[in-house]
C-alpha positions as CSV (number, residue, x, y, z in Angstrom):
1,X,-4.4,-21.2,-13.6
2,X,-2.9,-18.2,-11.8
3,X,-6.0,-18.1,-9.3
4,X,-8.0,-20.8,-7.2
5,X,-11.4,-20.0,-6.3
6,X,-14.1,-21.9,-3.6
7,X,-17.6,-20.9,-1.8
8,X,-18.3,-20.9,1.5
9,X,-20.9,-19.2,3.4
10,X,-22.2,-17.6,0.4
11,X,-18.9,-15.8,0.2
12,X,-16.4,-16.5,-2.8
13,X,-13.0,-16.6,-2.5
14,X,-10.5,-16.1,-5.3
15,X,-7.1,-16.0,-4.2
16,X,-4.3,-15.2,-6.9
17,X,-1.6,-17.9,-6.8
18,X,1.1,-16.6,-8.6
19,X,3.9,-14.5,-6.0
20,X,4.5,-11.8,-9.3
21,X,1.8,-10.2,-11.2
22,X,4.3,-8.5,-14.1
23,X,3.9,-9.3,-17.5
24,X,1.2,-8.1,-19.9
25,X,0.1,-11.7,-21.1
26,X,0.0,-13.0,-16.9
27,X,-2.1,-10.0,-16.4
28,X,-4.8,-10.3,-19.1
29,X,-4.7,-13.9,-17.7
30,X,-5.7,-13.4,-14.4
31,X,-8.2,-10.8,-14.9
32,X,-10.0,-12.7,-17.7
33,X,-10.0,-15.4,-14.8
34,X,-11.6,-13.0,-11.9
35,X,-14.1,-11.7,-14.6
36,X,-15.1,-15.0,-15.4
37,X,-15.6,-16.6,-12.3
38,X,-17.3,-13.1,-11.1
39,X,-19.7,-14.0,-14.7
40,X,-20.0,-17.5,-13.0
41,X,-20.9,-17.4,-9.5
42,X,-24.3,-16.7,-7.7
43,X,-22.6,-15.3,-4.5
44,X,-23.2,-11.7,-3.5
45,X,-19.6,-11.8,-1.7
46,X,-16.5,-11.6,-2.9
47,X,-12.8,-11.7,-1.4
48,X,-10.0,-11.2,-3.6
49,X,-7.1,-12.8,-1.7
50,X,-3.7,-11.1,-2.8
51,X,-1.6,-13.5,-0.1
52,X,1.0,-15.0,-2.3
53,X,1.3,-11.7,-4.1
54,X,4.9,-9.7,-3.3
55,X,4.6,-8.2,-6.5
56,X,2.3,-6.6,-9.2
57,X,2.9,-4.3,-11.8
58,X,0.7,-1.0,-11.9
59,X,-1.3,-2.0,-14.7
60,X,-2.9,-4.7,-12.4
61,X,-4.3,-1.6,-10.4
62,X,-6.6,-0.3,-13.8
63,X,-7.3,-4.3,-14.0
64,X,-9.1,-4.3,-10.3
65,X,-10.9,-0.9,-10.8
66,X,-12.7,-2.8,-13.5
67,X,-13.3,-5.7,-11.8
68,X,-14.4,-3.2,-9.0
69,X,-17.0,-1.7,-12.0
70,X,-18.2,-5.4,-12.8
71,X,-18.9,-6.0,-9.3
72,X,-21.2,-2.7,-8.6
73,X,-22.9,-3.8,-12.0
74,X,-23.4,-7.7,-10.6
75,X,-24.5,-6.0,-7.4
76,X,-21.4,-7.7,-5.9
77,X,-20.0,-6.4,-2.5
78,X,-16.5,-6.9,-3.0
79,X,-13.5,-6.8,-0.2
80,X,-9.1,-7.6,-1.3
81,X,-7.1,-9.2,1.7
82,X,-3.7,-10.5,2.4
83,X,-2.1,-7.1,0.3
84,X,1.3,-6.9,1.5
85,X,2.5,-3.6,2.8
86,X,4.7,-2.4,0.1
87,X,1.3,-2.7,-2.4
88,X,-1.0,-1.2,0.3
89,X,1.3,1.5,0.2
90,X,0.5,1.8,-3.9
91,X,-3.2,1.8,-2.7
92,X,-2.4,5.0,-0.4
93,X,-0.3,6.6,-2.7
94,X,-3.3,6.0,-5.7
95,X,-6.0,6.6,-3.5
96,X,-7.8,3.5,-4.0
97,X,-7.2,2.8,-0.5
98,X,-10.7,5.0,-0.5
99,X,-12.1,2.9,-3.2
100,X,-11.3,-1.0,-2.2
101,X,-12.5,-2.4,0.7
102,X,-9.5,-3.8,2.1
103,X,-8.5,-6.2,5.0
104,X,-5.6,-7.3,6.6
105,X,-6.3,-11.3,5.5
106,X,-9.0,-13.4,4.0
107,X,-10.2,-14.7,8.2
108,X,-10.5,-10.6,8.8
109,X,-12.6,-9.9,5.5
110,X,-14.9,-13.2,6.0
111,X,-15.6,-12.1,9.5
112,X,-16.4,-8.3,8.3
113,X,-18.5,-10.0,5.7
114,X,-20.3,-12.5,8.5
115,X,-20.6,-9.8,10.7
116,X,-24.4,-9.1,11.1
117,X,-26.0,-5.4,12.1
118,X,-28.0,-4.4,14.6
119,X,-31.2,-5.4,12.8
120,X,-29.6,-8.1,10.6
């Protein structure tokens, strides 16, 4: 399986574990993976960890607006970490810098997701 996936304080984590996210068949892959472990789950958080990720082909960014789409519908807060520079620079570049909640690693996005309100 190209991703590995645990809960923990009602936040789940799905990390991709394959370094190159390229090919048309790995792609489908992974994204029928997120989906159904987003189908799965009962937790209202969720990190998609890109860590291992140096590379992903441009197709992968349609892939994550729609698992941004099945998030909103699941009522999902959803936040990517660990994107490597030369892809957050894609995510400038495509604007969806504006759309994705993005932080700098999964410890930064549990925190922001721990992180309680004045009133909360």
């Amino acid at each position: 399986m190209a991703i590995e996936t645990y809960s923990s304080d009602g936040i789940l984590t799905i990390q991709f574990q394959t370094p190159r996210i390229l090919d048309e068949a790995q792609l489908e892959q992974v994204t029928k993976d997120v989906l159904t472990q987003l189908d799965k789950t009962t937790e209202e958080k969720v990190i998609l960890d890109f860590a291992p990720v140096q590379f992903m082909s441009s197709s992968m960014l349609g892939k994550l607006v729609m698992i941004h789409k099945k998030c909103k519908e699941f009522k999902v807060k959803l936040k990517l970490s660990g994107i490597s520079p030369d892809i957050r620079e894609v995510f400038k570049i495509s604007r969806l810098d504006k759309l994705f909640d993005i932080e700098k690693d999964q410890a930064a996005a549990r925190k922001a997701f721990l992180k309680r309100g004045l009133f909360g």
